[in-house]
N, C-alpha and C positions, 0 to 999 in steps of 0.2 A: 882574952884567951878564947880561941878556939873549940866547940865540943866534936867530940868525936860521933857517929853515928851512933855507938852505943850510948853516950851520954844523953844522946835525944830520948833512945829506949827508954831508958832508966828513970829521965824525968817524966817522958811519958807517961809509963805504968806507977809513979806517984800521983797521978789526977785521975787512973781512971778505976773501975772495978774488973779486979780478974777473979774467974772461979776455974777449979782444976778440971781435967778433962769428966769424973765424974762427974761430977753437979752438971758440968757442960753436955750431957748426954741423959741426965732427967730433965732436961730445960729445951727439950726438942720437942718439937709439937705446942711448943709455947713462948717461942720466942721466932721470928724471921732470922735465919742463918744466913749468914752474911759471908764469905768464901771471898778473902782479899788476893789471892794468891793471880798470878799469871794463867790466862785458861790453859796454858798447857800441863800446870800444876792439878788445877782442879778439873781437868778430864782425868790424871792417871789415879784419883780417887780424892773423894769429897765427903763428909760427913752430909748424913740422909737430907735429902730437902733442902741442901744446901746452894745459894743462889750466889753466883759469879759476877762479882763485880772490885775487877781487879786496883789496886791503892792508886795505881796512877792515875784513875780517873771516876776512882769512889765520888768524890765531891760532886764534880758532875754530874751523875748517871744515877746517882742513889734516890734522888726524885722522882726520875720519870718509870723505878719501878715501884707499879702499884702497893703492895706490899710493904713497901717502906715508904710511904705516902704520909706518914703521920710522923712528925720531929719528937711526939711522945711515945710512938710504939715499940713495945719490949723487942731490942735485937740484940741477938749475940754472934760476936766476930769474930774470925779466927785466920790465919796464915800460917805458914810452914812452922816457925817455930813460937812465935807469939808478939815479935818485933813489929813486923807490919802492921800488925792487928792494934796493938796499941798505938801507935804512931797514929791509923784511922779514925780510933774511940775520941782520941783528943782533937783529929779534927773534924769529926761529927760535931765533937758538942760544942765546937767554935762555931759551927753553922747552925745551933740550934736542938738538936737533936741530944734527950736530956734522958734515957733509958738503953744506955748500952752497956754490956758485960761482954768484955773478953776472954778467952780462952787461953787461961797460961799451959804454957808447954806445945802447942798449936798442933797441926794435922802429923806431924813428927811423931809429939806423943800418943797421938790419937789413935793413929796405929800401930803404933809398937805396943800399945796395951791389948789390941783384938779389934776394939770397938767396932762397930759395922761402919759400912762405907759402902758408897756408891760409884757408879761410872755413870758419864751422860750416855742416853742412848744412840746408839749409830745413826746417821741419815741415811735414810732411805731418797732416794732421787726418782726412783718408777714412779 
């Protein structure tokens, strides 16, 4: 039998740790933010200090920033509604990476609650 893409969700966030948008917003400043979404997702708003490295080439890319340099450092991930996110956590920690917490309910709920948020800043070319 076939799973559905929710059914990946689902077994997904049975292996990994999720906490709710608050705890996710006293754990800023103490954990690497991790922002899986599409950069065109995470320019029209991002949770503060949040670093863009989108699911399809998480695996990849999550080494060569400094930052997440450590397969033991505290990071917390998050995407639009919390699918992506978990899908990433579990395969982080197939590559090693043994300190990750996702965000249930994801940037969705993040701002429909208030929470602050960021925009990247414009380029300047002069």
């Amino acid at each position: 039998m076939f799973m559905t893409p929710h059914d990946l969700v689902i077994e997904a966030k049975s292996q990994i740790r999720e906490v709710d948008t608050s705890e996710a917003q006293g754990l800023l400043g103490k954990r690497v933010v991790i922002d899986v979404r599409e950069y065109e997702e995470y320019a029209a708003g991002h949770l503060p200090g949040a670093i863009n490295i989108p699911r399809g080439i998480l695996e990849f890319k999550i080494g060569m920033v400094p930052e997440c340099a450590r397969r033991d450092g505290a990071l917390l991930i998050y995407c639009r509604t919390s699918g992506r996110a978990a899908l990433s956590a579990v395969q982080l920690q197939k590559i090693g990476y043994t300190n990750i917490i996702s965000m249930l309910g994801g940037y969705e709920a993040w701002a429909k609650e208030g929470r602050p948020s960021e925009t990247p800043a414009p380029i300047n070319f002069e």
